[in-house]
N, C-alpha and C positions, 0 to 999 in steps of 0.2 A: 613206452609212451613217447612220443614225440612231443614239440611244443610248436604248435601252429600262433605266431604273433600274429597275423589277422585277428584271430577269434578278436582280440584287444585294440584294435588301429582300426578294423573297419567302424561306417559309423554306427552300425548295429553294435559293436563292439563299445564304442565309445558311449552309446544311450545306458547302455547296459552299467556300465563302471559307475556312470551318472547315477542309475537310479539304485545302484549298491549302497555307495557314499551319502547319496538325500535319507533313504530308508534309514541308514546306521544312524545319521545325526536325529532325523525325525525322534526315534524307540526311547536316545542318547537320552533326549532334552526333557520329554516324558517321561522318563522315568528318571528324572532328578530333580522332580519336583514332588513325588510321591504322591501324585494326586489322580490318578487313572483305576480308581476303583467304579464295583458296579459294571454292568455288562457291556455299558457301552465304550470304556475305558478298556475291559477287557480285549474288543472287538479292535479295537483302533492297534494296541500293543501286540494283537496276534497280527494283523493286517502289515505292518511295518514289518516284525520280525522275519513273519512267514518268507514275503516278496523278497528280501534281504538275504533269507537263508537260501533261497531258492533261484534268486539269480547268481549268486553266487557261484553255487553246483551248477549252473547252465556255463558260465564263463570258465569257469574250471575244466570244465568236460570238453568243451571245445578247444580251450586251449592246449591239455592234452591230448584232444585228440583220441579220446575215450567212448564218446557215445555213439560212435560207431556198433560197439560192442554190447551195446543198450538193446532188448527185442520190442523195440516201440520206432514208431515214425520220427524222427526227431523234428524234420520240419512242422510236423501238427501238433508235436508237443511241445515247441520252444511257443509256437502261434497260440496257440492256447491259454498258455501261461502268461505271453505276454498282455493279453487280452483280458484275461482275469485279474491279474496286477491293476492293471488300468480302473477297471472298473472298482475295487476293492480300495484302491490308494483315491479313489475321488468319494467315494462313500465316507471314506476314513476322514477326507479333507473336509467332508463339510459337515458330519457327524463331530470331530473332537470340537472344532470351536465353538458349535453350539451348544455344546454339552459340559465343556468343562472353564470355554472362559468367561466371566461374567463382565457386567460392566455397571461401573466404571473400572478401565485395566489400568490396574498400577501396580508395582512393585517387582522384583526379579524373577518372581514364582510366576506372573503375569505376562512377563519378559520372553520365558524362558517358550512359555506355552503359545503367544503367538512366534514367534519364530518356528518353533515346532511344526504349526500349521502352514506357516510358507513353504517351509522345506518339503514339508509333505504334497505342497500344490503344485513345486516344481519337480516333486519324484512323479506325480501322476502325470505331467508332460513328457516326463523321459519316457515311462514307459506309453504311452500315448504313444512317441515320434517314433521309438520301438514297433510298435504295431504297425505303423507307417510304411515303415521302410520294411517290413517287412513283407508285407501285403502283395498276394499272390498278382501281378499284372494280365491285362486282360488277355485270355484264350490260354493263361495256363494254372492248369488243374494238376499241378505235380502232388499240391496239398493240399487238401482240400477245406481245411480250417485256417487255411492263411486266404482264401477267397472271401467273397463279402459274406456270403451263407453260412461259413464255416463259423465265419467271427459272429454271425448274428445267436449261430447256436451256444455259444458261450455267453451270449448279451442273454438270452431268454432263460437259460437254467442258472444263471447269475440274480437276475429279477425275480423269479419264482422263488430261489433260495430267502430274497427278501420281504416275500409274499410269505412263505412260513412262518420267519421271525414275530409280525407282525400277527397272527392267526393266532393268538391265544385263548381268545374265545370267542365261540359265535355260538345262534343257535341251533337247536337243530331243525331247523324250519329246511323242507325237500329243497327250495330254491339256492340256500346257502351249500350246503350238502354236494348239491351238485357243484357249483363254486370250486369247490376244496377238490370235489375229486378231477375238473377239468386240469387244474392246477398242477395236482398230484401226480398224472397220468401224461401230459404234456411235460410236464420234470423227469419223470423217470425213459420213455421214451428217448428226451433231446440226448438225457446226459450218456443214455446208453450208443448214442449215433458216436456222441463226442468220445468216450471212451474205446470204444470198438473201431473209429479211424487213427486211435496213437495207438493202439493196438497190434494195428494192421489183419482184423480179423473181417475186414468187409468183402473179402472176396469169398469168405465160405457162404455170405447170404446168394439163396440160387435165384435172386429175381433183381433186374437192372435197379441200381442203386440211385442214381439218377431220378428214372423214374418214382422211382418208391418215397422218395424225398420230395415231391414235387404233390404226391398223395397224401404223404403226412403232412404237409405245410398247410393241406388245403382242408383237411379233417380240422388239425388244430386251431389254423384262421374260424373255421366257422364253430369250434369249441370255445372260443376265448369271445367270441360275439357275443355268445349265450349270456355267458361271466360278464363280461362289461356292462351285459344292461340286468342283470337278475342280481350281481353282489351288492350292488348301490339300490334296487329299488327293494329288497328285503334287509338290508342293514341302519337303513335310515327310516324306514318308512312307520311314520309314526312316533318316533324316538328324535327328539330335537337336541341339539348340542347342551350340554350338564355347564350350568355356569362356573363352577371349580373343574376346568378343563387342562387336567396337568399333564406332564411330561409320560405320563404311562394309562391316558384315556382312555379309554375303550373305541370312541368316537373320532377320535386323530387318528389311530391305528386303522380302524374300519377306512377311511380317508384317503389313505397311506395304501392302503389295497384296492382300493381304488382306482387310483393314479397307475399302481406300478400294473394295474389289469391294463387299461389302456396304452403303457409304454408296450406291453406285452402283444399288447393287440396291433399296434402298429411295427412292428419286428417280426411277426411270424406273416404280416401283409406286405412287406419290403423284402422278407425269405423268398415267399411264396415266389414275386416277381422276377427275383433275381434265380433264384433255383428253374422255374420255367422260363426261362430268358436260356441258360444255362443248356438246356435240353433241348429244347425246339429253335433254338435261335440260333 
């Protein structure tokens, strides 16, 4: 192995060390306060660790000079990752403080935990400026998860992942139903595009890629139209908000998939244009 000091001096290099160090102190501060139980606590402590351990091995590997020898794309897999970081460390940021600090904030335990929460909003920018500067420029397609399509498909099997979470119970009424599986079916497809290009197994599909992508956007766009308006008008309909409306409602959560249908829906309708832009343009 050699040692390539780039991997470390460039500013990609330098985002990276950034959001090593934020993540370390983030897990650091939380967990010396012994107060990160319960799933969302669990969520926030994987979310930091993860990013943490993970860019680490990316700065490592580069620096030696090793994932060359890796059988994945590494430009679609560093893009990926950082994209996923991104979104994961801003979930985290505005999940722990609502979750774990209350108010009035006093005391070191109090202390400890917003800081915690800065550190973690200035790791979601490193990894943020990461994605940046990462970001495929216009007309080249060397990788195709560092373009804005690429990134979108990480954004949409990121929101779905949080469309599950929230899915603990619904009825079984055919409108709902449908819901879950437009969901289920649009997750499992995206993540399989996003898996199969760090892969590098997209040249054994025998039909233009391109175009194939610009069909599934347009399936999906008019899959998630369905969703947007049938999960809200069979989730509420008839059923008014419960006056003890707490942290694990039934009626928040329904809310909550709502909202993240609608980000969804606008994401696979910004794919849609930027992937036929891509093709025909």
């Amino acid at each position: 192995a050699t040692v390539n000091l780039h991997a470390v001096t460039s500013w990609v290099g330098i985002a990276r060390l950034f959001a090593i160090a934020l993540s370390c102190i983030a897990f650091s501060l939380v967990a010396s306060t012994w107060d990160f139980g319960g799933p969302y606590g669990t969520w926030c402590m994987f979310t930091w660790c993860f990013c943490f351990a993970m860019t680490l091995l990316v700065v490592l590997l580069e620096l030696l000079e090793l994932y060359p020898k890796l059988p994945l794309s590494w430009d679609d897999f560093t893009s990926a990752f950082s994209m996923l970081a991104t979104l994961m460390v801003f979930t985290t940021s505005v999940v722990f403080p609502s979750t774990f600090i209350s108010s009035p904030c006093s005391g070191s335990k109090c202390a400890r935990q917003a800081v915690a929460t800065t550190v973690s909003c200035l790791c979601f920018l490193a990894y943020a400026i990461e994605v940046g500067l990462t970001r495929a420029k216009p007309g080249d397609i060397s990788s195709f998860l560092s373009t804005v399509p690429g990134l979108l498909k990480v954004f949409e099997a990121y929101v779905a992942c949080l469309i599950f979470s929230l899915l603990d119970t619904f009825s079984s009424e055919a409108g709902l139903q449908w819901c879950v599986a437009v969901y289920s079916i649009c997750f499992i497809v995206t993540l399989l595009i996003i898996i199969f290009t760090i892969g590098r197994c997209l040249t054994y599909i025998p039909c233009p890629l391109e175009k194939m992508l610009v069909v599934y956007n347009a399936l999906a766009l008019v899959m998630y139209i369905t969703a947007t308006i049938l999960w809200p008008l069979y989730s509420f309909r008839g059923r008014s908000r419960p006056e003890n409306c707490g942290r694990n409602c039934w009626w928040n959560k329904h809310l909550g998939v709502t909202f993240l249908t609608i980000f969804n829906l606008i994401a696979y309708l910004v794919d849609l244009v930027y992937s036929t832009k891509m093709v025909f343009i």
